[in-house]
N, CA, C and O atoms as a GROMACS GRO file, in nm:
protein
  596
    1UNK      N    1   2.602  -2.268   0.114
    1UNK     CA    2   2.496  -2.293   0.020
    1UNK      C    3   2.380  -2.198   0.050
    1UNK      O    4   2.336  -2.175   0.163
    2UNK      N    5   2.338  -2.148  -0.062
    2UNK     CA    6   2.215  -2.065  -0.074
    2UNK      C    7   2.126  -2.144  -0.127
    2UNK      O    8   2.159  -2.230  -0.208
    3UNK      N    9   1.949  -2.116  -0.073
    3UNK     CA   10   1.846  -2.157  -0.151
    3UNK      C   11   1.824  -2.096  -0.243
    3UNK      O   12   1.832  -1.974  -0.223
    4UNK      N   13   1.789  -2.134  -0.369
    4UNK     CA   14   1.780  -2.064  -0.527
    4UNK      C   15   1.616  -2.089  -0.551
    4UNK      O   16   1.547  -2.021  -0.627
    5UNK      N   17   1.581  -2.171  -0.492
    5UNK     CA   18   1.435  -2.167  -0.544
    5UNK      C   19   1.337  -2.319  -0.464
    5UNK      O   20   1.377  -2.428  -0.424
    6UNK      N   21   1.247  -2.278  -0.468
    6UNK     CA   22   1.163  -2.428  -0.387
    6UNK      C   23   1.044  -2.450  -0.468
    6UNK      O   24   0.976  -2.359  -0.516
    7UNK      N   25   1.018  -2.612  -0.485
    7UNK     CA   26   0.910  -2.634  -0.567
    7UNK      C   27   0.829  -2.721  -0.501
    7UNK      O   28   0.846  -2.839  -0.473
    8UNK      N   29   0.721  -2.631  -0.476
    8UNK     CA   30   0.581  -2.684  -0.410
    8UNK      C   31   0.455  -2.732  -0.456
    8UNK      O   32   0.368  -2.684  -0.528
    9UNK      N   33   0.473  -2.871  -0.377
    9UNK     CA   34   0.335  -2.948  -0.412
    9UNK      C   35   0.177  -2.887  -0.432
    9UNK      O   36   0.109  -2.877  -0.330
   10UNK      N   37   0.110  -2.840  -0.585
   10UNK     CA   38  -0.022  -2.729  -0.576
   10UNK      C   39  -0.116  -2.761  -0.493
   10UNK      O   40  -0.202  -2.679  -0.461
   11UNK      N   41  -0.114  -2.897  -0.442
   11UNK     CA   42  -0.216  -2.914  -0.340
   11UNK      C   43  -0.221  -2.904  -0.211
   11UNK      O   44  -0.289  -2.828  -0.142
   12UNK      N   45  -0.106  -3.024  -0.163
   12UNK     CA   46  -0.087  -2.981  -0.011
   12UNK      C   47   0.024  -2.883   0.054
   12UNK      O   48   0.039  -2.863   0.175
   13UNK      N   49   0.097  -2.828  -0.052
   13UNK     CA   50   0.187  -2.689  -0.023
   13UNK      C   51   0.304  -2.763   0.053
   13UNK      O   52   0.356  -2.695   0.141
   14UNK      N   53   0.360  -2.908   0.031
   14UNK     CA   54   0.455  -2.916   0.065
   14UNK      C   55   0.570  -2.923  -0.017
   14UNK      O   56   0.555  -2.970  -0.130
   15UNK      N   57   0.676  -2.887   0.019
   15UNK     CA   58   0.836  -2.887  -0.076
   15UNK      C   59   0.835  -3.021  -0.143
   15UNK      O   60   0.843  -3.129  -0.084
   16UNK      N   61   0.821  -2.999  -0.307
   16UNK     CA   62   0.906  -3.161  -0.366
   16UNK      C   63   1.014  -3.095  -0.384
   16UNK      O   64   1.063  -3.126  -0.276
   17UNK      N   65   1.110  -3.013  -0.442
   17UNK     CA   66   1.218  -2.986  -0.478
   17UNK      C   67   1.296  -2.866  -0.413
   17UNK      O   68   1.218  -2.776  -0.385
   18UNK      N   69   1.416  -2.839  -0.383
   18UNK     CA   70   1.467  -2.728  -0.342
   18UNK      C   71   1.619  -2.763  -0.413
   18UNK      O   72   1.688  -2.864  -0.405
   19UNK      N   73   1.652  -2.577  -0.515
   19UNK     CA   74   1.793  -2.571  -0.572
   19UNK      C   75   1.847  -2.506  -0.470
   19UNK      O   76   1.791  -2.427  -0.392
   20UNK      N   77   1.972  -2.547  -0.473
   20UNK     CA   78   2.066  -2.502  -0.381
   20UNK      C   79   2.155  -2.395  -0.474
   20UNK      O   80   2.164  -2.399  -0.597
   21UNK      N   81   2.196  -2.333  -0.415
   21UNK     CA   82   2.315  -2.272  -0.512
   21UNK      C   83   2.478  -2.233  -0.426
   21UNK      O   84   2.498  -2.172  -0.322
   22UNK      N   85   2.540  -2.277  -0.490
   22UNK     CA   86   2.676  -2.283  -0.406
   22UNK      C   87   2.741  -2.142  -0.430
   22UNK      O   88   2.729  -2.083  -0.537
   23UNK      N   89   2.813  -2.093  -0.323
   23UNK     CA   90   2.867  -1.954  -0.316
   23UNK      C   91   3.017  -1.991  -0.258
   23UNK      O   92   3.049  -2.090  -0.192
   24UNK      N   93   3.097  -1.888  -0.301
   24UNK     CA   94   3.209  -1.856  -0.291
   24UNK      C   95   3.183  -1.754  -0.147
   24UNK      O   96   3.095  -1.669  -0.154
   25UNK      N   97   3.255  -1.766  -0.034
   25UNK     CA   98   3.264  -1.669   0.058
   25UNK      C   99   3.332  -1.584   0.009
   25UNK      O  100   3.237  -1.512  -0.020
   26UNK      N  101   3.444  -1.512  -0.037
   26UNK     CA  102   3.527  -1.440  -0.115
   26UNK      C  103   3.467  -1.346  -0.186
   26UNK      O  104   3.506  -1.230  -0.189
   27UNK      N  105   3.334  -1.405  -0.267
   27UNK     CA  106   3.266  -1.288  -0.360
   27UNK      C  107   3.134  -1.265  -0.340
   27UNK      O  108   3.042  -1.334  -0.297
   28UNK      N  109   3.146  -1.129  -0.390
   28UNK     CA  110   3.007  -1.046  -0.315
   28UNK      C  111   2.847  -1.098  -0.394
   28UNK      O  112   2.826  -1.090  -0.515
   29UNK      N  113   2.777  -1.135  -0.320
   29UNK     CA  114   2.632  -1.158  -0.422
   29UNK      C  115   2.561  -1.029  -0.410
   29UNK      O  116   2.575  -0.946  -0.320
   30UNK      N  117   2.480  -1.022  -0.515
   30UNK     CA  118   2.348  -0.952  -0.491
   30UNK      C  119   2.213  -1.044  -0.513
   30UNK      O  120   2.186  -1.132  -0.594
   31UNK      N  121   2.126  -0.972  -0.384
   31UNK     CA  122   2.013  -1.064  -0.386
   31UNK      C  123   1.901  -0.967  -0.334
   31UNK      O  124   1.933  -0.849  -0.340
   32UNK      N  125   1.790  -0.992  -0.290
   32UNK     CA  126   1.703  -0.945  -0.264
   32UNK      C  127   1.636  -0.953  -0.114
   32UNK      O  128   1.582  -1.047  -0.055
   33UNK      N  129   1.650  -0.879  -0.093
   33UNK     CA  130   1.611  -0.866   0.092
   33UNK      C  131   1.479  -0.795   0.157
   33UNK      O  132   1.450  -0.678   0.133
   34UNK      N  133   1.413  -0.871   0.234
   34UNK     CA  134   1.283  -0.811   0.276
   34UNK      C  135   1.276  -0.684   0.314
   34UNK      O  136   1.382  -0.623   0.301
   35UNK      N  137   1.182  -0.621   0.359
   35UNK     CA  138   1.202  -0.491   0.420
   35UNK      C  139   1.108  -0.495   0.557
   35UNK      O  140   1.001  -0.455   0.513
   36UNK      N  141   1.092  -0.516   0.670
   36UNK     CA  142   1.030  -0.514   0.780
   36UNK      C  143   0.992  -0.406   0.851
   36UNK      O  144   1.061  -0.390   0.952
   37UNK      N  145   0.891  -0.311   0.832
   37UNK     CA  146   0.867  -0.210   0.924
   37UNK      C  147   0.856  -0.231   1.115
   37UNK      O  148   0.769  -0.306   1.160
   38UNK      N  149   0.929  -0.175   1.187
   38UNK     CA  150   0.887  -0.174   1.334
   38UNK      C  151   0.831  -0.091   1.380
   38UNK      O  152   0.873   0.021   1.353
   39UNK      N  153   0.733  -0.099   1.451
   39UNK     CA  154   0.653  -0.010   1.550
   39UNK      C  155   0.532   0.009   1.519
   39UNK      O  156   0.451  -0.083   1.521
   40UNK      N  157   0.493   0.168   1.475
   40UNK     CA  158   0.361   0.205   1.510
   40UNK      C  159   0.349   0.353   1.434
   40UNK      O  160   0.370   0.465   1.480
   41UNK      N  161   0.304   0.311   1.296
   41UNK     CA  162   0.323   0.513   1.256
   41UNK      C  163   0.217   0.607   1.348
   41UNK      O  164   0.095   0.591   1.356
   42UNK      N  165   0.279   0.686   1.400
   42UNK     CA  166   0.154   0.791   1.416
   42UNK      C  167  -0.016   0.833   1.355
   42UNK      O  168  -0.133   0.837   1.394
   43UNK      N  169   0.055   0.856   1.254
   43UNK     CA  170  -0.012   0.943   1.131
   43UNK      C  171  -0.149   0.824   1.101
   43UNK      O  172  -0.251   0.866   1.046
   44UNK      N  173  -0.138   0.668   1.147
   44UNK     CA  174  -0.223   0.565   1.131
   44UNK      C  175  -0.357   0.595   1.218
   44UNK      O  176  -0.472   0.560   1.191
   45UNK      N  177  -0.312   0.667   1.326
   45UNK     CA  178  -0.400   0.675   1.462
   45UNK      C  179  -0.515   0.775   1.422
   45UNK      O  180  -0.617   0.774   1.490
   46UNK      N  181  -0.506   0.842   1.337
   46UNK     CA  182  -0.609   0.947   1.275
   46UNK      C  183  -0.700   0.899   1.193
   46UNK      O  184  -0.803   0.963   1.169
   47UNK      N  185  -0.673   0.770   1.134
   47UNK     CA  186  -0.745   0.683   1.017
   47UNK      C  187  -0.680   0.654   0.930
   47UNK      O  188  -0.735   0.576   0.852
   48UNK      N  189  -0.508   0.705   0.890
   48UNK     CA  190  -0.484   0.703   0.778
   48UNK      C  191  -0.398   0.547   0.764
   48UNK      O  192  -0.366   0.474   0.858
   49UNK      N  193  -0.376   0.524   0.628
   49UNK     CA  194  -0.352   0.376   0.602
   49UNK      C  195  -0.217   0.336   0.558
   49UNK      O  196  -0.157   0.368   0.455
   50UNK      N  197  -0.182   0.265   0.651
   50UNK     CA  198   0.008   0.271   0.604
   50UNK      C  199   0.023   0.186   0.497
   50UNK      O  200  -0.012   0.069   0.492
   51UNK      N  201   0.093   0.271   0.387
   51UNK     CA  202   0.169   0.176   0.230
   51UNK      C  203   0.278   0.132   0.253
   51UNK      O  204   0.348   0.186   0.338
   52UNK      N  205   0.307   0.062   0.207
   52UNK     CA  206   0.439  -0.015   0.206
   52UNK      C  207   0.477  -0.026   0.026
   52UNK      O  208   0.528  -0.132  -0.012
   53UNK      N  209   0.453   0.076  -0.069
   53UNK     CA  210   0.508   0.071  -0.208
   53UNK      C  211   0.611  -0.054  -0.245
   53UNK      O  212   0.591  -0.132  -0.338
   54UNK      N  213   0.709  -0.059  -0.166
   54UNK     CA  214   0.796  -0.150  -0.194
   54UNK      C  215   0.846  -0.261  -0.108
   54UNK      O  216   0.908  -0.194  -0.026
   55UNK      N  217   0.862  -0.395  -0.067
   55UNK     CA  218   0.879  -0.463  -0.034
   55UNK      C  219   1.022  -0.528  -0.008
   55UNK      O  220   1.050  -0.549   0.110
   56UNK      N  221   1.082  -0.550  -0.071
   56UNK     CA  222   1.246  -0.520  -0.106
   56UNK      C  223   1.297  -0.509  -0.200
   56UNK      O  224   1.259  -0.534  -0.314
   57UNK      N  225   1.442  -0.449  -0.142
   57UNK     CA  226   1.555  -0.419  -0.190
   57UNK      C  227   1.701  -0.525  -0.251
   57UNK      O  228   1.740  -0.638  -0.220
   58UNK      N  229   1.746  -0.429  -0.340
   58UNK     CA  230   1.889  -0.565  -0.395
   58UNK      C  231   1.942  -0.507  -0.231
   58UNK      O  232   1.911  -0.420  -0.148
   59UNK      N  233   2.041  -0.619  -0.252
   59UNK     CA  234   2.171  -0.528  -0.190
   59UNK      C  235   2.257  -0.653  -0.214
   59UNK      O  236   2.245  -0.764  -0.267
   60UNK      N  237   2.349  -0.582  -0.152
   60UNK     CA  238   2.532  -0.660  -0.235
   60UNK      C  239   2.614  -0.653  -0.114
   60UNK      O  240   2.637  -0.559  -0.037
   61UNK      N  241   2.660  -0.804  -0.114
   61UNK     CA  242   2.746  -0.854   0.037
   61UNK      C  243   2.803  -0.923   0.023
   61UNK      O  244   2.783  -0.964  -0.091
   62UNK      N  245   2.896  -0.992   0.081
   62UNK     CA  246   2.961  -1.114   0.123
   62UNK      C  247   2.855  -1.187   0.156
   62UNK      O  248   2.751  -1.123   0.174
   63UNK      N  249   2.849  -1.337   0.172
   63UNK     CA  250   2.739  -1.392   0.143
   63UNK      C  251   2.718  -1.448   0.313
   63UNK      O  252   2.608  -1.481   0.358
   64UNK      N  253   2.860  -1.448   0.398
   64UNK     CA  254   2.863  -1.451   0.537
   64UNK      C  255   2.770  -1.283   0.628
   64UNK      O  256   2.720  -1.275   0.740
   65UNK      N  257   2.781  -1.181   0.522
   65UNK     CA  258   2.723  -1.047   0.587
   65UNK      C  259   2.556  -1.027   0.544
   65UNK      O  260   2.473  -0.950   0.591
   66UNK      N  261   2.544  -1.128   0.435
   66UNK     CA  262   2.373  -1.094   0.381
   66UNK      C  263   2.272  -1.100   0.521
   66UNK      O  264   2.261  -1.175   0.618
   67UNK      N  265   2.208  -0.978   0.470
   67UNK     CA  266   2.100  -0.981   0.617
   67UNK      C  267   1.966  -1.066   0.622
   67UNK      O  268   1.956  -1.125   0.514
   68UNK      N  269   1.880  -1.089   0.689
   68UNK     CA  270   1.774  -1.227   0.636
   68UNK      C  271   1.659  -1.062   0.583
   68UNK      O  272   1.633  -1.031   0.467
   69UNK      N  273   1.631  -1.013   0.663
   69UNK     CA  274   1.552  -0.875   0.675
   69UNK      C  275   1.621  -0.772   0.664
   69UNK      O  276   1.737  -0.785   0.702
   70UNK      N  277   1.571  -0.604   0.598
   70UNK     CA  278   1.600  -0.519   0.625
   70UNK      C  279   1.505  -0.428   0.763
   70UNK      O  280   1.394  -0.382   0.737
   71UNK      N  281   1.557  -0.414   0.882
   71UNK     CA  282   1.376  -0.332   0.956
   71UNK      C  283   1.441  -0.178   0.929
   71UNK      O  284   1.544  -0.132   0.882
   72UNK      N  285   1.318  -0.128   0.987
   72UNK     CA  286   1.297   0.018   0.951
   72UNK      C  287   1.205   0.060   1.055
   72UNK      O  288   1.111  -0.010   1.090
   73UNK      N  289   1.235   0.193   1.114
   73UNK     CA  290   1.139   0.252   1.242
   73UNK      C  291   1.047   0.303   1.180
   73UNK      O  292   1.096   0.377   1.095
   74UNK      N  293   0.875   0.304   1.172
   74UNK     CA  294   0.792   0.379   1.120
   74UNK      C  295   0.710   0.485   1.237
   74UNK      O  296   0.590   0.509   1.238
   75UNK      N  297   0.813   0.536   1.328
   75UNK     CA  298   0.783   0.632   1.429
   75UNK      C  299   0.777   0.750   1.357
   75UNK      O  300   0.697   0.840   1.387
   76UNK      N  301   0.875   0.760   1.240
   76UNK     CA  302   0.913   0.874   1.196
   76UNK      C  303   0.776   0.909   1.113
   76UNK      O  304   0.802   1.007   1.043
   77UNK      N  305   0.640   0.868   1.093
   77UNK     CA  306   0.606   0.887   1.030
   77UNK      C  307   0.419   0.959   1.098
   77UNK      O  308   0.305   0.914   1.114
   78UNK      N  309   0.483   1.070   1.116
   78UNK     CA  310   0.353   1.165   1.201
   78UNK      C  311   0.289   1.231   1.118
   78UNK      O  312   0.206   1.305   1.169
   79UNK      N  313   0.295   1.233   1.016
   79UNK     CA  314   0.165   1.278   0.948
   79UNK      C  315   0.152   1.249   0.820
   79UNK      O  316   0.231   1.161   0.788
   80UNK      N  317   0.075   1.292   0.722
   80UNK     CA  318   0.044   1.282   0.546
   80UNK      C  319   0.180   1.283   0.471
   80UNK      O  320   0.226   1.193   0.400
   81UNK      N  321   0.238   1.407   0.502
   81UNK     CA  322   0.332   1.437   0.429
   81UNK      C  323   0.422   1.338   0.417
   81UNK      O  324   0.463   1.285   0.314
   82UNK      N  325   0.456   1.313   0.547
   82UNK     CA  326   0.635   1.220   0.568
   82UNK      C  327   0.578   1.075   0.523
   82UNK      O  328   0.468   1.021   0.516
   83UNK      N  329   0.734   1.035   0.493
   83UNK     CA  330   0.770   0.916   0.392
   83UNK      C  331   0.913   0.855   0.415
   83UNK      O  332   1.019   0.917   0.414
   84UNK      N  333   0.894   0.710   0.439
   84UNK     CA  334   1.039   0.665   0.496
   84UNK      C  335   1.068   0.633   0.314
   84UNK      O  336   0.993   0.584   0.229
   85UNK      N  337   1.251   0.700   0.302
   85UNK     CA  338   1.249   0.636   0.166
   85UNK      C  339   1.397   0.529   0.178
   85UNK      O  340   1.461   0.500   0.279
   86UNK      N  341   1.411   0.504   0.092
   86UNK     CA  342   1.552   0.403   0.037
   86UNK      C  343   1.654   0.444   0.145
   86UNK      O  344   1.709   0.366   0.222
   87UNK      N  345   1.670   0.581   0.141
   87UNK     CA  346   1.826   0.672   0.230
   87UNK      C  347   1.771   0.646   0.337
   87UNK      O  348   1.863   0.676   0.414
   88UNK      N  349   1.680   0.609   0.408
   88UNK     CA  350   1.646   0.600   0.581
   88UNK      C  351   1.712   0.491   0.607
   88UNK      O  352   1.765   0.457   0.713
   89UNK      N  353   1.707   0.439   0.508
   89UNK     CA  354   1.715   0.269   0.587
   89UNK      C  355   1.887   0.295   0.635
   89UNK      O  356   1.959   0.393   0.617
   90UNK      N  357   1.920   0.143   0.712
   90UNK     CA  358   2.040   0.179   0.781
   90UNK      C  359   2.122   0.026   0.789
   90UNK      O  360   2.129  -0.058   0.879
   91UNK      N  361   2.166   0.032   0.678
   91UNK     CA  362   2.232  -0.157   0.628
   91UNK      C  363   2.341  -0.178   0.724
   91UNK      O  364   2.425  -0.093   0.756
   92UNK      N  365   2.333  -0.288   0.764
   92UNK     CA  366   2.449  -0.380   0.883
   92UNK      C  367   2.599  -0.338   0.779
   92UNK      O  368   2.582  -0.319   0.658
   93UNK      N  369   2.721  -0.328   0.835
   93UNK     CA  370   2.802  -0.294   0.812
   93UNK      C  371   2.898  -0.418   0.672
   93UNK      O  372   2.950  -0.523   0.710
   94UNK      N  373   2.901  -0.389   0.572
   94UNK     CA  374   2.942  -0.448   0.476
   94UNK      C  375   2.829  -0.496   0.373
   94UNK      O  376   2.831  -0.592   0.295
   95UNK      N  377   2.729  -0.401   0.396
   95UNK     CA  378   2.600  -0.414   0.301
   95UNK      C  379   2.593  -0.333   0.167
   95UNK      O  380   2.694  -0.272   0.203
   96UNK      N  381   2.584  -0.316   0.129
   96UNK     CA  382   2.558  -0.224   0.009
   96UNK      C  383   2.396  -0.190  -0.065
   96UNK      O  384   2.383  -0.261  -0.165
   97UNK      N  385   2.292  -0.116  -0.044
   97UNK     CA  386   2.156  -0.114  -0.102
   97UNK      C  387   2.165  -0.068  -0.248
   97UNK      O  388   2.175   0.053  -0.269
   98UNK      N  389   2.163  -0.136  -0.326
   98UNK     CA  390   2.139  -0.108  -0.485
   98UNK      C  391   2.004  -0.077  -0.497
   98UNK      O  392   1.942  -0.171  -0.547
   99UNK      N  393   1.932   0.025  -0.469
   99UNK     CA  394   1.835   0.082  -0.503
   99UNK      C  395   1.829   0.244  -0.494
   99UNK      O  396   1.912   0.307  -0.428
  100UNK      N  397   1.752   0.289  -0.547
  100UNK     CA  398   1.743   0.468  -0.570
  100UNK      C  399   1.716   0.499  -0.406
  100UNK      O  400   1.648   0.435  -0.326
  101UNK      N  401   1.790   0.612  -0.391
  101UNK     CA  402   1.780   0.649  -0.243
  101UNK      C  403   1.659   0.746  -0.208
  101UNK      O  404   1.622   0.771  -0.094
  102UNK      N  405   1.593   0.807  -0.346
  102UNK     CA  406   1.481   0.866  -0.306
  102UNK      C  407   1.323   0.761  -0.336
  102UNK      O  408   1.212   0.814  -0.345
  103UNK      N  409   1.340   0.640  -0.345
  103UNK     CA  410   1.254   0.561  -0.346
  103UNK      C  411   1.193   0.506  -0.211
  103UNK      O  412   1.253   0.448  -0.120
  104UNK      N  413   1.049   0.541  -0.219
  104UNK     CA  414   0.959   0.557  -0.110
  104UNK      C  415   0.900   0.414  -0.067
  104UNK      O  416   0.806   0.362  -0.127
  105UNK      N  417   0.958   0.359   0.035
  105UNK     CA  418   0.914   0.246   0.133
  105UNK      C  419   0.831   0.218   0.207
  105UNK      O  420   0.804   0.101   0.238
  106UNK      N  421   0.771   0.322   0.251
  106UNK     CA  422   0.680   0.382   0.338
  106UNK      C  423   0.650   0.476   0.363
  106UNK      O  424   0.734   0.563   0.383
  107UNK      N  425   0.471   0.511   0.378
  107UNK     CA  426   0.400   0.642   0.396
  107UNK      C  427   0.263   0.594   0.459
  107UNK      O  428   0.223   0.480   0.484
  108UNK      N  429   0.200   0.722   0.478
  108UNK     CA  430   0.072   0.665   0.522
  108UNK      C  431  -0.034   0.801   0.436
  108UNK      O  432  -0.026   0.924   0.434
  109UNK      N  433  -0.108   0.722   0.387
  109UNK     CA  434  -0.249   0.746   0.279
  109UNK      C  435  -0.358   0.853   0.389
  109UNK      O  436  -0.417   0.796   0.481
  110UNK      N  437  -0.370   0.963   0.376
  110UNK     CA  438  -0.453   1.013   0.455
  110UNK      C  439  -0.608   0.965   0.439
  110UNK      O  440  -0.637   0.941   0.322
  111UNK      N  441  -0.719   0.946   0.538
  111UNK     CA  442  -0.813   0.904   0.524
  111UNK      C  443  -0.922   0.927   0.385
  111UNK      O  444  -0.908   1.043   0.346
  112UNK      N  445  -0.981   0.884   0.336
  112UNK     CA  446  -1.112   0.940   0.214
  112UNK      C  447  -1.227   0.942   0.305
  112UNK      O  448  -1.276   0.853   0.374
  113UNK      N  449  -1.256   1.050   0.290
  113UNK     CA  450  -1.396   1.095   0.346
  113UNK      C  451  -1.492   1.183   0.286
  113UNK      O  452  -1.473   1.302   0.260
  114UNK      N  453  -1.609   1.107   0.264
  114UNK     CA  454  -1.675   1.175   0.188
  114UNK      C  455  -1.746   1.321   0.260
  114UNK      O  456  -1.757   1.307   0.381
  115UNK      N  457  -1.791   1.440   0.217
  115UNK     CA  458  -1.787   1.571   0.276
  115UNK      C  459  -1.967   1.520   0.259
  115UNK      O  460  -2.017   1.458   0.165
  116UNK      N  461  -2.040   1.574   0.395
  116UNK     CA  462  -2.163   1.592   0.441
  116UNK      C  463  -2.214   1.729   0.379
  116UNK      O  464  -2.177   1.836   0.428
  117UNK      N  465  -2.275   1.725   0.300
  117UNK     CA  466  -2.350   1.868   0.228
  117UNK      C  467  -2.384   1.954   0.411
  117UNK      O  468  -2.387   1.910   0.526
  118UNK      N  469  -2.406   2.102   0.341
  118UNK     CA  470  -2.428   2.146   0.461
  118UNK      C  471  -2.587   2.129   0.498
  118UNK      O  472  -2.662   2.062   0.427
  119UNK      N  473  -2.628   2.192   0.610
  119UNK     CA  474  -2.769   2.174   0.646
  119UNK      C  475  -2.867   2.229   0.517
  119UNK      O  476  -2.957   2.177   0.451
  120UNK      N  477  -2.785   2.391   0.516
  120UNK     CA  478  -2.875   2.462   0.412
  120UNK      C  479  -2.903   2.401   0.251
  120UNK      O  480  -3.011   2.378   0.197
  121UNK      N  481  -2.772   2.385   0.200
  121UNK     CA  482  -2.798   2.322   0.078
  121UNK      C  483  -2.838   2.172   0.060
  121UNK      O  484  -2.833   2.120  -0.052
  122UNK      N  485  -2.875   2.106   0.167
  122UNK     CA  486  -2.899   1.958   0.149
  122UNK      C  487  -3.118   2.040   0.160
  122UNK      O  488  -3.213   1.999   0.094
  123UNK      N  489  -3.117   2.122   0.237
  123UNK     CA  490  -3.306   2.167   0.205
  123UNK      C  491  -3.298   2.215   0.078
  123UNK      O  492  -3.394   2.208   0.001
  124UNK      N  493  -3.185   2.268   0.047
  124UNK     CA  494  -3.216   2.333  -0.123
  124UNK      C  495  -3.257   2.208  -0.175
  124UNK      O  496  -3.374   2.194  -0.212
  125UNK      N  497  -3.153   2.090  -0.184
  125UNK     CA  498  -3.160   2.010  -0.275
  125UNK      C  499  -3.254   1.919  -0.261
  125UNK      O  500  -3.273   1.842  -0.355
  126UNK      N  501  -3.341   1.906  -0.130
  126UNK     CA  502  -3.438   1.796  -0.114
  126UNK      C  503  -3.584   1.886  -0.191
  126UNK      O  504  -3.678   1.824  -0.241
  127UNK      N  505  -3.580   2.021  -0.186
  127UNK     CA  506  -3.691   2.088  -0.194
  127UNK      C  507  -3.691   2.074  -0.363
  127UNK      O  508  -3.792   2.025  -0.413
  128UNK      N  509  -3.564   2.122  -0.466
  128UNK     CA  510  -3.559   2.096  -0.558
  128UNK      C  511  -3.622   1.961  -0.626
  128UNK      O  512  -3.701   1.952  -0.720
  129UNK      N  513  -3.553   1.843  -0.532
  129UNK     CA  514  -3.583   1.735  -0.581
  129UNK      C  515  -3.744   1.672  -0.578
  129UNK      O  516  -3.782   1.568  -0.633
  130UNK      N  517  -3.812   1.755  -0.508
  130UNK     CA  518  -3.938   1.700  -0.467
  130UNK      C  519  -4.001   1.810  -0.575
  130UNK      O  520  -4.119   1.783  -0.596
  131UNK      N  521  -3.962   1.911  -0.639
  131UNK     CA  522  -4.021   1.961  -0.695
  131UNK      C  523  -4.018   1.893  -0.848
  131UNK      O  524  -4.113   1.862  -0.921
  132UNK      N  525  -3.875   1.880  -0.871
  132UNK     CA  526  -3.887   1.797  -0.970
  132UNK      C  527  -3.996   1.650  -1.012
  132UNK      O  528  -4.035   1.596  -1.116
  133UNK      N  529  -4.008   1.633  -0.892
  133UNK     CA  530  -4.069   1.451  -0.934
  133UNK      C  531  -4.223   1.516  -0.916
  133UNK      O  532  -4.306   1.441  -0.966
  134UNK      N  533  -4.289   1.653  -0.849
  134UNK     CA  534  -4.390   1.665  -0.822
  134UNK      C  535  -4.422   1.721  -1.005
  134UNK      O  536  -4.529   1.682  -1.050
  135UNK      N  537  -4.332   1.807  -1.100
  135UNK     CA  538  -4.354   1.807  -1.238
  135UNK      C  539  -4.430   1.720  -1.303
  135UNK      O  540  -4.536   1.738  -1.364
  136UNK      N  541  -4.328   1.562  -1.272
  136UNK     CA  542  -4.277   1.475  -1.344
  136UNK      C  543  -4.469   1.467  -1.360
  136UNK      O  544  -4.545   1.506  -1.449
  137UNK      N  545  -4.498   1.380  -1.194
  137UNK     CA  546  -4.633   1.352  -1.158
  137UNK      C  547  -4.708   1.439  -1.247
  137UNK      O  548  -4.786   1.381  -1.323
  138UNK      N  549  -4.700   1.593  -1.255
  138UNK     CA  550  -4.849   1.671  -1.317
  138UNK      C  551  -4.834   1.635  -1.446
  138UNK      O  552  -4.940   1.619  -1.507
  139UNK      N  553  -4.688   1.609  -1.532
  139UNK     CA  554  -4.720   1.572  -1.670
  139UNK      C  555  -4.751   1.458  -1.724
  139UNK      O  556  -4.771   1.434  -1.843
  140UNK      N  557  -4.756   1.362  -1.602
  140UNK     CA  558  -4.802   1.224  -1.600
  140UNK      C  559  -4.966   1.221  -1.635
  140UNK      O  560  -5.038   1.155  -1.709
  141UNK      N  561  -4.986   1.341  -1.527
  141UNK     CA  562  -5.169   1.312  -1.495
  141UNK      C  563  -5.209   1.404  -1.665
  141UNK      O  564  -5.294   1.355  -1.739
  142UNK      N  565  -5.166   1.480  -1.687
  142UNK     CA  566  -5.217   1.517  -1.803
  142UNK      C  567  -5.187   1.457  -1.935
  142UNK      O  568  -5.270   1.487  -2.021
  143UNK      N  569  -5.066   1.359  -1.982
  143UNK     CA  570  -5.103   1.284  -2.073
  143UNK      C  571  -5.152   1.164  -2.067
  143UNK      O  572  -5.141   1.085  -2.161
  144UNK      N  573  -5.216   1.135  -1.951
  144UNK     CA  574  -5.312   1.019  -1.913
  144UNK      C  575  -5.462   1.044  -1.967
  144UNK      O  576  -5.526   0.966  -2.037
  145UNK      N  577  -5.514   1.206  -1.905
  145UNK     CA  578  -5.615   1.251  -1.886
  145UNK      C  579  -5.595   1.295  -2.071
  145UNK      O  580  -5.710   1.326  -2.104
  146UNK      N  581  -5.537   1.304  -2.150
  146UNK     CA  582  -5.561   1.310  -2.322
  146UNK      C  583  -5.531   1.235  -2.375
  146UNK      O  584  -5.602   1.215  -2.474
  147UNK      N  585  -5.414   1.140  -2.357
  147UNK     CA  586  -5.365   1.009  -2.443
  147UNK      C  587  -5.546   0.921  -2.422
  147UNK      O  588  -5.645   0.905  -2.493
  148UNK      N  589  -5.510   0.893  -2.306
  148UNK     CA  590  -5.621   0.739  -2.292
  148UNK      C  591  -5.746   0.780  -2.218
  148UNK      O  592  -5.745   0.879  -2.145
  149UNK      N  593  -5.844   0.712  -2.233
  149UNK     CA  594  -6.003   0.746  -2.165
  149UNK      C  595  -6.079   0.629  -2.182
  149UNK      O  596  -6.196   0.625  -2.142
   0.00000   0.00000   0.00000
């Protein structure tokens, strides 16, 4: 027997109902299987932020060979570029992954950082800016000094 589905109480989150679903050992299911990263990407240690795009995969088994998890090493993953995809993974023997083999499981997001103006052009732009509002001020004082009296 397989669990098909569980129905939980909205308040205190406990099980009122659980379908069972009965299987034939003989024939192959497809179902849906987690994906578990192990370790430690590299490429994280610089700032950057590990994705996980996809979560799981079908795959197709005997229902005695279905795996609870798929894991996956994220050592392989030392910098921006690299990307664990679908073909990395490495299914227990009588598994089958029904998904695209160039579909990306894991990567890591290089940091966003905003760029510090340089020394020189941050005086351009403060000198500009003070010139501007010092305008603003003289055309202030002169339609004061003719509008109103």
């Amino acid at each position: 027997m397989l669990v098909s589905s569980i129905q939980v109480h909205p308040v205190n989150r406990r099980p009122l109902h659980v379908d069972l679903f009965a299987v034939r050992m003989t024939e192959e299911l497809t179902v849906e299987v987690q994906l578990v990263g192990q370790g430690i990407a590299p490429a994280t240690e610089n700032g950057g932020t590990l994705m996980h795009p996809v979560s799981s995969v079908r795959v197709r088994a005997l229902p005695g060979d279905l795996p609870d998890v798929l894991t996956y090493d994220l050592s392989s993953l030392v910098d921006y570029d690299a990307s664990i995809t679908v073909a990395d993974l490495t299914p227990p023997e009588g598994v089958t992954i029904q998904a695209e083999p160039t579909e990306v499981i894991a990567r890591v997001l290089a940091p966003r950082v905003e760029e510090e103006p340089v020394a020189g052009e941050a005086a351009e732009g403060e000198a500009a800016a003070e010139g501007e509002a010092g305008a603003e001020g003289a055309e202030g004082e002169t339609s004061n000094d003719n509008g109103e009296g």
